[in-house]
SEFIZA-3560 file (N, C-alpha, C; in Angstrom, 3 decimals):
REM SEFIZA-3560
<numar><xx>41.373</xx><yy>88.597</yy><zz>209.866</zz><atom>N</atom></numar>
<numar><xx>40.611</xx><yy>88.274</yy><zz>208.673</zz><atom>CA</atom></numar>
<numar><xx>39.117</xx><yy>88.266</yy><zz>208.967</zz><atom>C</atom></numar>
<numar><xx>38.385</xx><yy>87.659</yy><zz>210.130</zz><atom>N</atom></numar>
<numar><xx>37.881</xx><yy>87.757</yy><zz>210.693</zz><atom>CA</atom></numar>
<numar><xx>36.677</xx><yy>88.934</yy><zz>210.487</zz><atom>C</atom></numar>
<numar><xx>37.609</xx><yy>89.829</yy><zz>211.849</zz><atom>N</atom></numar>
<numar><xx>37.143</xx><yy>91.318</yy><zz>211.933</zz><atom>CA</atom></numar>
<numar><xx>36.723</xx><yy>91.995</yy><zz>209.952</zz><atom>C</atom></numar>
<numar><xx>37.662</xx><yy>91.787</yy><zz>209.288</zz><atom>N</atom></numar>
<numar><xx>37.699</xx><yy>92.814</yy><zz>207.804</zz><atom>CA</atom></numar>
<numar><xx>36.018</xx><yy>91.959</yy><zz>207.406</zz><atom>C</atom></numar>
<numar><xx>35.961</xx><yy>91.131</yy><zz>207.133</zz><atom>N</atom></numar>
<numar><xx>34.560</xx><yy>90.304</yy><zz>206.235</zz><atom>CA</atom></numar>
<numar><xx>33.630</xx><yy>90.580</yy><zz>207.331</zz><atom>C</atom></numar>
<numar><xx>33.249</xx><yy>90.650</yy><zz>208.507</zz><atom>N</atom></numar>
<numar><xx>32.444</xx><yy>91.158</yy><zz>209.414</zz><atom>CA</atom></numar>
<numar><xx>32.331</xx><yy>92.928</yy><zz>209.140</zz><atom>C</atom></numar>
<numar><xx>33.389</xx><yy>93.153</yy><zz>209.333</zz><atom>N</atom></numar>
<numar><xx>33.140</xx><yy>94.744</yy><zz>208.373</zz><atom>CA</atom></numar>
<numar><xx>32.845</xx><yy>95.114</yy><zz>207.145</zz><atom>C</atom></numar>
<numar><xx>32.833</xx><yy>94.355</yy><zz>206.327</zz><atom>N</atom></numar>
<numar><xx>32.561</xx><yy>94.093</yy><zz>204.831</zz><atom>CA</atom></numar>
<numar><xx>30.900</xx><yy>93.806</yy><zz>204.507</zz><atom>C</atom></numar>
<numar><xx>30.608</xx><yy>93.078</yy><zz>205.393</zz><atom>N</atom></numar>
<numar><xx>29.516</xx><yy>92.643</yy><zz>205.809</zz><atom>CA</atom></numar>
<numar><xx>28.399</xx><yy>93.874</yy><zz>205.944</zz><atom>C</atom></numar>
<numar><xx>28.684</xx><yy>94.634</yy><zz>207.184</zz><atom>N</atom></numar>
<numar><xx>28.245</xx><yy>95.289</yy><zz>207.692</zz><atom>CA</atom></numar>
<numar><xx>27.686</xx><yy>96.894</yy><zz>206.815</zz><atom>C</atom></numar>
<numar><xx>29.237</xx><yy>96.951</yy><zz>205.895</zz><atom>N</atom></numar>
<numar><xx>28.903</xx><yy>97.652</yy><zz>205.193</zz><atom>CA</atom></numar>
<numar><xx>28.345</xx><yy>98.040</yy><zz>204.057</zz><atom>C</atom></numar>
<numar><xx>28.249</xx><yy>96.433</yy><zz>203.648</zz><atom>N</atom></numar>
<numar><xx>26.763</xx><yy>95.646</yy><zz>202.621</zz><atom>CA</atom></numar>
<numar><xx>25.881</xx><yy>96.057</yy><zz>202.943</zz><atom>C</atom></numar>
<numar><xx>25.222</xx><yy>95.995</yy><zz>204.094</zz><atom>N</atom></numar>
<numar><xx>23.877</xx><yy>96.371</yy><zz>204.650</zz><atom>CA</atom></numar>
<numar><xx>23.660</xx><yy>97.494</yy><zz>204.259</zz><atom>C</atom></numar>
<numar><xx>24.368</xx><yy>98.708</yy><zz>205.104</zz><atom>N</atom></numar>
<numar><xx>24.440</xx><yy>99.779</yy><zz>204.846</zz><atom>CA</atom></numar>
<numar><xx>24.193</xx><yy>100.115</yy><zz>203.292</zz><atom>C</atom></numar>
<numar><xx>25.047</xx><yy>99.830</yy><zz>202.037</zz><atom>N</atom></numar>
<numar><xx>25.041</xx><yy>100.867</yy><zz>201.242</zz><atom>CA</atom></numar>
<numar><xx>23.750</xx><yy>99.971</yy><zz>200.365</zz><atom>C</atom></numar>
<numar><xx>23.007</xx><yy>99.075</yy><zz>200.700</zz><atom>N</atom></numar>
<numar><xx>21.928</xx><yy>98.292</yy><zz>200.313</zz><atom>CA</atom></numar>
<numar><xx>21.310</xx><yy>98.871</yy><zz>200.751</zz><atom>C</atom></numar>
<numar><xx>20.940</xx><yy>99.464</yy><zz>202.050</zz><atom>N</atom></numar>
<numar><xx>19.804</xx><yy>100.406</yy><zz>202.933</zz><atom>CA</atom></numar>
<numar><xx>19.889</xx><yy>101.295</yy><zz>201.897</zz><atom>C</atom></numar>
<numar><xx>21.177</xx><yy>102.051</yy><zz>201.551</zz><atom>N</atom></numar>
<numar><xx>20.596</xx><yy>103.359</yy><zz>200.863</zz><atom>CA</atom></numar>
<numar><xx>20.705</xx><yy>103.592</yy><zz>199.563</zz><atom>C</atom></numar>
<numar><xx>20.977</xx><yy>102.268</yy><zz>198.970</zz><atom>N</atom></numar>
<numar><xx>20.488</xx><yy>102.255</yy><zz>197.756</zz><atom>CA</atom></numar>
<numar><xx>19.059</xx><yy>102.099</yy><zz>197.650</zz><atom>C</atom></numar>
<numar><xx>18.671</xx><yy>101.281</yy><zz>198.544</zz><atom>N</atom></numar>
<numar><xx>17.162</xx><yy>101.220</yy><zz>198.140</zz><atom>CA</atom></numar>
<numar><xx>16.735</xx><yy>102.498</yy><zz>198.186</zz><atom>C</atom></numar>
<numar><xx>16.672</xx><yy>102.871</yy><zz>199.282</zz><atom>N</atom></numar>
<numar><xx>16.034</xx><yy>103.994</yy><zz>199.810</zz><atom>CA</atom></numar>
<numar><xx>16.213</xx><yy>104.920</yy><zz>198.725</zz><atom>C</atom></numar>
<numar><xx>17.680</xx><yy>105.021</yy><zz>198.337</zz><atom>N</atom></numar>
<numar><xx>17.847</xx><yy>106.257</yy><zz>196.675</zz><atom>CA</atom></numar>
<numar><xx>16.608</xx><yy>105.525</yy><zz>195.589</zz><atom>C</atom></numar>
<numar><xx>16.458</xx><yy>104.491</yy><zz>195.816</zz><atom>N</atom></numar>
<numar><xx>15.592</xx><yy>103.859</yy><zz>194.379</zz><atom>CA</atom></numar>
<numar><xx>14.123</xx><yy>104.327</yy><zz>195.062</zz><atom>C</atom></numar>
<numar><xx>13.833</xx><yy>103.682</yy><zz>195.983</zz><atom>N</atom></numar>
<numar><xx>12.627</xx><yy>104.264</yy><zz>196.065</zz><atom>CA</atom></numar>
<numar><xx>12.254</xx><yy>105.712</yy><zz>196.575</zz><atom>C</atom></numar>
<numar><xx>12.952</xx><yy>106.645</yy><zz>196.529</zz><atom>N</atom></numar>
<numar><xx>12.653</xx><yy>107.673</yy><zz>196.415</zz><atom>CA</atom></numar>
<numar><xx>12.804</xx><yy>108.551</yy><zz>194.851</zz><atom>C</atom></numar>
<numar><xx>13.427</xx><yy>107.682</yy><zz>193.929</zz><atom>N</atom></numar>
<numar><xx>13.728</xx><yy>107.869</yy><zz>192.640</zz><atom>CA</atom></numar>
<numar><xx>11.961</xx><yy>107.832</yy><zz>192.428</zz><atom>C</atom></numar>
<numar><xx>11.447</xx><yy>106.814</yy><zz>192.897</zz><atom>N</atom></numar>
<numar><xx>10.611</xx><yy>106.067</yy><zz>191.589</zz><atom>CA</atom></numar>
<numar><xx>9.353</xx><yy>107.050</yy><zz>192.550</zz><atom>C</atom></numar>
<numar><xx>9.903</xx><yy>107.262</yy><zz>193.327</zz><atom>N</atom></numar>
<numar><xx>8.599</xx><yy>108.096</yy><zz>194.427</zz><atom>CA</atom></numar>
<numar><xx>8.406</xx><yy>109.655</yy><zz>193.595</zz><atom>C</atom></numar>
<numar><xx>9.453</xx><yy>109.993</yy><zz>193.220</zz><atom>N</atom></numar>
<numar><xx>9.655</xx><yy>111.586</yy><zz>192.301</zz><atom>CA</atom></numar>
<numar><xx>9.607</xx><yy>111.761</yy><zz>191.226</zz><atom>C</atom></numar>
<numar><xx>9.356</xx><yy>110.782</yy><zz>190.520</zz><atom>N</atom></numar>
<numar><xx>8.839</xx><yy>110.974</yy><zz>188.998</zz><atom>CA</atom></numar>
<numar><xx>7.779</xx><yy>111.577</yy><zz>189.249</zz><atom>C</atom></numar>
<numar><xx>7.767</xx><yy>112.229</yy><zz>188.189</zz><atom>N</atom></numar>
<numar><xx>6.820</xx><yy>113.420</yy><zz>188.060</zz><atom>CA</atom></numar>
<numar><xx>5.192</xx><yy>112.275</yy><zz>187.230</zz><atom>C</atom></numar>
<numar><xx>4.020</xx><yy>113.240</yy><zz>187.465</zz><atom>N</atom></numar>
<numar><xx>3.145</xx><yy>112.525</yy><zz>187.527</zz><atom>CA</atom></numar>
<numar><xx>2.378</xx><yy>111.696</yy><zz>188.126</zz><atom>C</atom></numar>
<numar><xx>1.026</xx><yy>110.999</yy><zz>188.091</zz><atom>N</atom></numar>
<numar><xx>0.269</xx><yy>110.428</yy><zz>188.952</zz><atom>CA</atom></numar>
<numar><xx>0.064</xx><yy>109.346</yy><zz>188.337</zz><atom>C</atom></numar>
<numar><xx>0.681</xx><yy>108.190</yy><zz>189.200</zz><atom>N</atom></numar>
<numar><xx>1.038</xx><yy>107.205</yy><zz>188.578</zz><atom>CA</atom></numar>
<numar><xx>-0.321</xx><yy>106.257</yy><zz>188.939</zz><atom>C</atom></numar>
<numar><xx>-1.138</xx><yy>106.572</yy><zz>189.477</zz><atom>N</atom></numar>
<numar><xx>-2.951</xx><yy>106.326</yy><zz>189.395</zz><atom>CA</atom></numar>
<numar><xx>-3.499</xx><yy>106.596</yy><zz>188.411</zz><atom>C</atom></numar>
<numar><xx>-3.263</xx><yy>108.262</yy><zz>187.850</zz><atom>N</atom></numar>
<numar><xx>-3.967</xx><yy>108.368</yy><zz>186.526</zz><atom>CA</atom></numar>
<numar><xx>-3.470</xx><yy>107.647</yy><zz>185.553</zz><atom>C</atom></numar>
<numar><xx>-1.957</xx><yy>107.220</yy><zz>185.656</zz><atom>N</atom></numar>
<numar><xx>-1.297</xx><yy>106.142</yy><zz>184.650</zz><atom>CA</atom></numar>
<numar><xx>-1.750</xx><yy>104.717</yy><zz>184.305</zz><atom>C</atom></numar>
<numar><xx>-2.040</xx><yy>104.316</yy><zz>184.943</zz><atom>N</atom></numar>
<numar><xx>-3.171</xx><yy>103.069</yy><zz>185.225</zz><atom>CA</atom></numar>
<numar><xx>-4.397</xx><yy>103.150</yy><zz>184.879</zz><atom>C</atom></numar>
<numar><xx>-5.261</xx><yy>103.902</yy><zz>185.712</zz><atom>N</atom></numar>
<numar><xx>-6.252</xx><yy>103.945</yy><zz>185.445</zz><atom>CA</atom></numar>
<numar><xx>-6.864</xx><yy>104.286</yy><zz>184.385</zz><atom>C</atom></numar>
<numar><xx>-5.896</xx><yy>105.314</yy><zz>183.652</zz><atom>N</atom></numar>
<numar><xx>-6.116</xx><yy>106.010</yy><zz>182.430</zz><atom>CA</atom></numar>
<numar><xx>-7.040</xx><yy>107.134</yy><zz>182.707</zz><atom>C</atom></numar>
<numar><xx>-7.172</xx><yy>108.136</yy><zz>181.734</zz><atom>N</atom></numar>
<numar><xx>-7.338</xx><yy>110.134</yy><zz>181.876</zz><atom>CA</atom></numar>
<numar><xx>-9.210</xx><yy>109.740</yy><zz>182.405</zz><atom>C</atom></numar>
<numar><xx>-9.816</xx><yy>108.908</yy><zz>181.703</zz><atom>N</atom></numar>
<numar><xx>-11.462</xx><yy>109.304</yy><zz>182.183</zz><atom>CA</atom></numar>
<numar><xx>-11.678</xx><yy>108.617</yy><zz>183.272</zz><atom>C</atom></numar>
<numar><xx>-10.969</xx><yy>108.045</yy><zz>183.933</zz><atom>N</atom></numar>
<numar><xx>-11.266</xx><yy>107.389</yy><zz>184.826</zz><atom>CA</atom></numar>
<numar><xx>-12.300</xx><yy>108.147</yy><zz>186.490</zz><atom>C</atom></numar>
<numar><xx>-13.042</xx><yy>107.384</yy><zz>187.210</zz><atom>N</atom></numar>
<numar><xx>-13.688</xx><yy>108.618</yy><zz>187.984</zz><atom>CA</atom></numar>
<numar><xx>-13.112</xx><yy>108.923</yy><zz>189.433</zz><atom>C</atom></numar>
<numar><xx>-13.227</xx><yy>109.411</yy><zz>190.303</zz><atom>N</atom></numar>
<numar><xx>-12.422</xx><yy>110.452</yy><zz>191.199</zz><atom>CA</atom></numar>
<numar><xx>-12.468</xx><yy>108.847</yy><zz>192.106</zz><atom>C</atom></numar>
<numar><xx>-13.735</xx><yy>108.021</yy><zz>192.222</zz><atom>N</atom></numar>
<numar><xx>-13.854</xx><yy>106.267</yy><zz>192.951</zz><atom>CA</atom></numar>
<numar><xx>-13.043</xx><yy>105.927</yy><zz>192.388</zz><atom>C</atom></numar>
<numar><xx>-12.919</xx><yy>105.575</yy><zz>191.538</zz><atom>N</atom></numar>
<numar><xx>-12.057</xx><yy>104.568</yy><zz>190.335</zz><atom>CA</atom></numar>
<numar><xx>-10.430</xx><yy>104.786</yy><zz>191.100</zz><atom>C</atom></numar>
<numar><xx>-10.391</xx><yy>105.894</yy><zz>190.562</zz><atom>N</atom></numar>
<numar><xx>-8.796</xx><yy>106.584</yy><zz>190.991</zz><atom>CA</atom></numar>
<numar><xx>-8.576</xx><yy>106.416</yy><zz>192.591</zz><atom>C</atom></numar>
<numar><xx>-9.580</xx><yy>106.621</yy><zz>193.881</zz><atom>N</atom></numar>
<numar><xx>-9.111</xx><yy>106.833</yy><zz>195.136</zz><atom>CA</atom></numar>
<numar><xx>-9.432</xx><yy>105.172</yy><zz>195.167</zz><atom>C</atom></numar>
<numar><xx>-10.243</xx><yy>104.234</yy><zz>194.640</zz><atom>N</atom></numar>
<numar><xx>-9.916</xx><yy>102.623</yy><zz>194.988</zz><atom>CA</atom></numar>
<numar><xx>-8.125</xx><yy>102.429</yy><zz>194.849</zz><atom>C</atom></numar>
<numar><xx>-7.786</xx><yy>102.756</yy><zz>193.527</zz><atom>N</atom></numar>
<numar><xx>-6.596</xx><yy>101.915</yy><zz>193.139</zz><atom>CA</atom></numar>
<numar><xx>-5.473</xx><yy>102.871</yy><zz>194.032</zz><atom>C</atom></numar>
<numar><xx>-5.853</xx><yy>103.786</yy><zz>194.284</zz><atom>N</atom></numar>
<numar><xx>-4.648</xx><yy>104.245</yy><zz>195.382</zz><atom>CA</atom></numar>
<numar><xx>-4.500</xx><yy>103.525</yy><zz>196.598</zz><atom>C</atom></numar>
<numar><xx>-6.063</xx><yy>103.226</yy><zz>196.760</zz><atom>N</atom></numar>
<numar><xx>-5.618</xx><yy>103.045</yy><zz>198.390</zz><atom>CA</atom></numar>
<numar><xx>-5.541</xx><yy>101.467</yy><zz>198.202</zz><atom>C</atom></numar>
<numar><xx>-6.094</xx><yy>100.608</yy><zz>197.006</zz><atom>N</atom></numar>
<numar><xx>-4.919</xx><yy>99.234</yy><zz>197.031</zz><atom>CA</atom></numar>
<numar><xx>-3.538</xx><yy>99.131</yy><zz>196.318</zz><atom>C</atom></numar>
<numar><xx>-3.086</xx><yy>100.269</yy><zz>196.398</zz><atom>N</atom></numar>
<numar><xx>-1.276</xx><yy>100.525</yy><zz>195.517</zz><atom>CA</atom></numar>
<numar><xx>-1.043</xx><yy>101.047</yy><zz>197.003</zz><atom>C</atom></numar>
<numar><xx>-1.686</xx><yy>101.388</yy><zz>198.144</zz><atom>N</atom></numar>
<numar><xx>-1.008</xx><yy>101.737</yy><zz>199.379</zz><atom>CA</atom></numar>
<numar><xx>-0.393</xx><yy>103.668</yy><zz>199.246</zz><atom>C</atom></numar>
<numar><xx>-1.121</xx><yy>104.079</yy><zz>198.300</zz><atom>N</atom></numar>
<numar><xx>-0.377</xx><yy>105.304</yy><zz>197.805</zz><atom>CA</atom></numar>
<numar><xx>-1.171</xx><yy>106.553</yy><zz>198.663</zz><atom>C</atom></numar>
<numar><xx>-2.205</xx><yy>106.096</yy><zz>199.737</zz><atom>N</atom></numar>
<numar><xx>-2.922</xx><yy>106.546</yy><zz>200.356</zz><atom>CA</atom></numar>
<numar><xx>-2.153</xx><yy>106.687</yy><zz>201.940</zz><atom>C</atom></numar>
<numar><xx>-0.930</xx><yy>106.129</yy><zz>201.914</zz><atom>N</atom></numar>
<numar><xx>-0.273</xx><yy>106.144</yy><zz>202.853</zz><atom>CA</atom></numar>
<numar><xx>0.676</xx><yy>107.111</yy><zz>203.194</zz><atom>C</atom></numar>
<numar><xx>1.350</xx><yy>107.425</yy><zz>204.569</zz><atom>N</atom></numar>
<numar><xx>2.851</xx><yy>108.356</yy><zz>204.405</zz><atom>CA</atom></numar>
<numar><xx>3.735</xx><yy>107.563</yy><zz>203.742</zz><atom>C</atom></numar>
<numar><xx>4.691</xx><yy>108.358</yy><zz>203.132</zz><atom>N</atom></numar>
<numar><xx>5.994</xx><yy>107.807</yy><zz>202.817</zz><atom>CA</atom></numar>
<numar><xx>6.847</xx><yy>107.258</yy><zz>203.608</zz><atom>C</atom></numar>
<numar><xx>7.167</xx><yy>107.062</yy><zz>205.001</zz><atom>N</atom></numar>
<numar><xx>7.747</xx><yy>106.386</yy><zz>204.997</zz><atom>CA</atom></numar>
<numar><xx>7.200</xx><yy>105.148</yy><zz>205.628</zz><atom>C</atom></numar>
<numar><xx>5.913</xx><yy>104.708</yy><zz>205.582</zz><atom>N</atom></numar>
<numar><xx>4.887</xx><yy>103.703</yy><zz>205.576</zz><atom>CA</atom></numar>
<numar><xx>4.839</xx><yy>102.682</yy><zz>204.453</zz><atom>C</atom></numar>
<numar><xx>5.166</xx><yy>103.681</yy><zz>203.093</zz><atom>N</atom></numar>
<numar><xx>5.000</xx><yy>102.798</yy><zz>202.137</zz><atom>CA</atom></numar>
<numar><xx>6.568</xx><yy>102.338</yy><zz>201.624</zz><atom>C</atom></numar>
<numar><xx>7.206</xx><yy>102.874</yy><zz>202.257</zz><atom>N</atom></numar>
<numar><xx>8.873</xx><yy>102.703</yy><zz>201.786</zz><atom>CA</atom></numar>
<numar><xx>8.997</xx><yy>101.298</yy><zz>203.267</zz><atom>C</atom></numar>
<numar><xx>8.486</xx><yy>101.010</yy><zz>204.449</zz><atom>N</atom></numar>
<numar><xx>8.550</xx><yy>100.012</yy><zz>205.298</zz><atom>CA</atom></numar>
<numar><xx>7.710</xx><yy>99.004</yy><zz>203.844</zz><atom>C</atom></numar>
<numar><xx>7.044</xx><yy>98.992</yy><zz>203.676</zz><atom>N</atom></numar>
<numar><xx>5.992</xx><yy>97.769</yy><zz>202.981</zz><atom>CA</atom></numar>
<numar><xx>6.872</xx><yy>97.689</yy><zz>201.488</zz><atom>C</atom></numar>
<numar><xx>7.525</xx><yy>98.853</yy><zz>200.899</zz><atom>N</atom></numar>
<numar><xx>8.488</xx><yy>98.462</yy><zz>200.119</zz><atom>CA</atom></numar>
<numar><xx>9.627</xx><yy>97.289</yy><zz>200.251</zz><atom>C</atom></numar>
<numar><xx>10.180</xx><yy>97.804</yy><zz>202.093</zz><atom>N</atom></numar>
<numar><xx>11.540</xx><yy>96.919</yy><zz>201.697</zz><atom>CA</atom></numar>
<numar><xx>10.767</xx><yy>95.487</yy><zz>202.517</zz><atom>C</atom></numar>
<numar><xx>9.892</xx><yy>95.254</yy><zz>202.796</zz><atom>N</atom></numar>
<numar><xx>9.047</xx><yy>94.457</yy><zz>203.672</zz><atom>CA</atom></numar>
<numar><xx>8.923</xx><yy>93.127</yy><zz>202.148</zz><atom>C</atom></numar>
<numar><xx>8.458</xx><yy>93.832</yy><zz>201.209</zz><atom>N</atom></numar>
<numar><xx>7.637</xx><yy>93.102</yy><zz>200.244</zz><atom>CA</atom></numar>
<numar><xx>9.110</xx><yy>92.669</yy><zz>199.533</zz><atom>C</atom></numar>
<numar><xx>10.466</xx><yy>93.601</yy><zz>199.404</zz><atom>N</atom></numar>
<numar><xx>11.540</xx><yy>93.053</yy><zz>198.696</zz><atom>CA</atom></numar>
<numar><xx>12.130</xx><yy>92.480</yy><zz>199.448</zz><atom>C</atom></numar>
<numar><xx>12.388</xx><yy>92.058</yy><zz>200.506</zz><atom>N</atom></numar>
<numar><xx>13.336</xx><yy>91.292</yy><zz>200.981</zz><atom>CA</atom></numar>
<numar><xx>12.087</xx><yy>89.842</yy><zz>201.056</zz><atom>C</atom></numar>
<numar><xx>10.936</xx><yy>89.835</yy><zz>200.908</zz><atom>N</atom></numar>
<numar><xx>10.074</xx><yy>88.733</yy><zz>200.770</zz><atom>CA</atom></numar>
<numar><xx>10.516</xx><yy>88.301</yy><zz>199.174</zz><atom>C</atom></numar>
<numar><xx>11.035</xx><yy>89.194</yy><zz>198.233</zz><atom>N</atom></numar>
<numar><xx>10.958</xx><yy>88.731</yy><zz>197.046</zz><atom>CA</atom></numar>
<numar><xx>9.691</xx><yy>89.109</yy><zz>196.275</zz><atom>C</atom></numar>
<numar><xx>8.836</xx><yy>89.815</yy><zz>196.936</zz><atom>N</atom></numar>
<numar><xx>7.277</xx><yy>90.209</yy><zz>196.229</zz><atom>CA</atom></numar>
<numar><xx>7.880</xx><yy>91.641</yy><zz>195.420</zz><atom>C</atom></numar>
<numar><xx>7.448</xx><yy>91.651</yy><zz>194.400</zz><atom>N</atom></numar>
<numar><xx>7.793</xx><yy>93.061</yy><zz>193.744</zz><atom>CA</atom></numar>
<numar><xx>6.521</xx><yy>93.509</yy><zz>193.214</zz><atom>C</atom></numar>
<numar><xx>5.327</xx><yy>93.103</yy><zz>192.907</zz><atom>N</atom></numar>
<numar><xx>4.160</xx><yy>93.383</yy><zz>192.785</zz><atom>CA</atom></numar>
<numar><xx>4.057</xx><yy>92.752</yy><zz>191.708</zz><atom>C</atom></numar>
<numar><xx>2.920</xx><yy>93.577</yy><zz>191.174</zz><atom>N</atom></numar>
<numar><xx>2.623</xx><yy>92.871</yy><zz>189.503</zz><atom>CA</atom></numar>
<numar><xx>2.904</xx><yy>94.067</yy><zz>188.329</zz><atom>C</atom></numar>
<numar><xx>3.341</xx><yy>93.913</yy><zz>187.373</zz><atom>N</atom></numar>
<numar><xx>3.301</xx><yy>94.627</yy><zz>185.839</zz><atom>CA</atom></numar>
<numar><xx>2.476</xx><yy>95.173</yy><zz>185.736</zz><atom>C</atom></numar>
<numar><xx>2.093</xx><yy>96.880</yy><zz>185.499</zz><atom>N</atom></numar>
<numar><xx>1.100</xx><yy>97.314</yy><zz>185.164</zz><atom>CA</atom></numar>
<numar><xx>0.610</xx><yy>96.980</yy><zz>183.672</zz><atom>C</atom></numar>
<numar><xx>1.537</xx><yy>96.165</yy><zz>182.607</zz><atom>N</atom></numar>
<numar><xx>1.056</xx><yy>96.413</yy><zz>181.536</zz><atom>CA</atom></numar>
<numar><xx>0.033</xx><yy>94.364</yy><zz>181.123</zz><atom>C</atom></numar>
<numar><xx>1.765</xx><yy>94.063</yy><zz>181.835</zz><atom>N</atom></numar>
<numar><xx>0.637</xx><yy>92.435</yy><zz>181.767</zz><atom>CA</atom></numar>
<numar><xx>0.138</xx><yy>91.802</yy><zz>182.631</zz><atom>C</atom></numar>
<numar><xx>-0.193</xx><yy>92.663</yy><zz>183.659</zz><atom>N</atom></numar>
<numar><xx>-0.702</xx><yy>92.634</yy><zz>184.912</zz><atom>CA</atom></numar>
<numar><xx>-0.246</xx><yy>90.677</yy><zz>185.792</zz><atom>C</atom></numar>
<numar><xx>0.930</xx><yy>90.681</yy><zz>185.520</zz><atom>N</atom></numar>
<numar><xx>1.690</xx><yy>89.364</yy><zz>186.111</zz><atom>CA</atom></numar>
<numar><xx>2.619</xx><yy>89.546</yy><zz>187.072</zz><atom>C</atom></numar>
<numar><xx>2.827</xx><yy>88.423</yy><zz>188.086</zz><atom>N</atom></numar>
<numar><xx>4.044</xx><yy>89.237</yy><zz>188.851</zz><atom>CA</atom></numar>
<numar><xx>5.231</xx><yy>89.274</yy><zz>188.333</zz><atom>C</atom></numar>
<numar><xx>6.032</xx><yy>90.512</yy><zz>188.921</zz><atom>N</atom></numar>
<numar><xx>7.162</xx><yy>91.101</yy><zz>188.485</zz><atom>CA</atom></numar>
<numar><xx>8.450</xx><yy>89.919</yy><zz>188.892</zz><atom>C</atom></numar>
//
């Protein structure tokens, strides 16, 4: 009985690893620039390279997918782009 819930266990982890990983590569492939989404269309080329590089979007991928599962297993999910509160 033991051994089975230790394997059960184990394989929690696992399909949690790659679910995330499917989610954040979901939300990584939407199409569009999710800087100009924020910032909105007139925004200036400063404007746009500030909020990237504090969204971390200035980073490799799999840099920002570590600070992804870093920030969710803390429970931090960021803030709402619309009511700018945390998520």
């Amino acid at each position: 009985m033991g051994k089975y819930i230790v394997r059960r266990l184990l394989w929690m982890v696992v399909v949690l690893f790659f679910v995330s990983l499917i989610t954040f590569l979901i939300a990584y492939a939407v199409p569009g620039d999710p800087v100009k989404g924020i910032t909105g269309p007139h925004a200036t080329a400063e404007t746009q390279a500030r909020v990237r590089e504090e969204l971390g979007l200035d980073k490799p991928l799999w840099t920002q997918y570590g600070i992804y599962m870093k920030n969710l297993v803390r429970g931090d999910l960021g803030y709402s782009y619309i009511t700018q509160r945390p998520v």
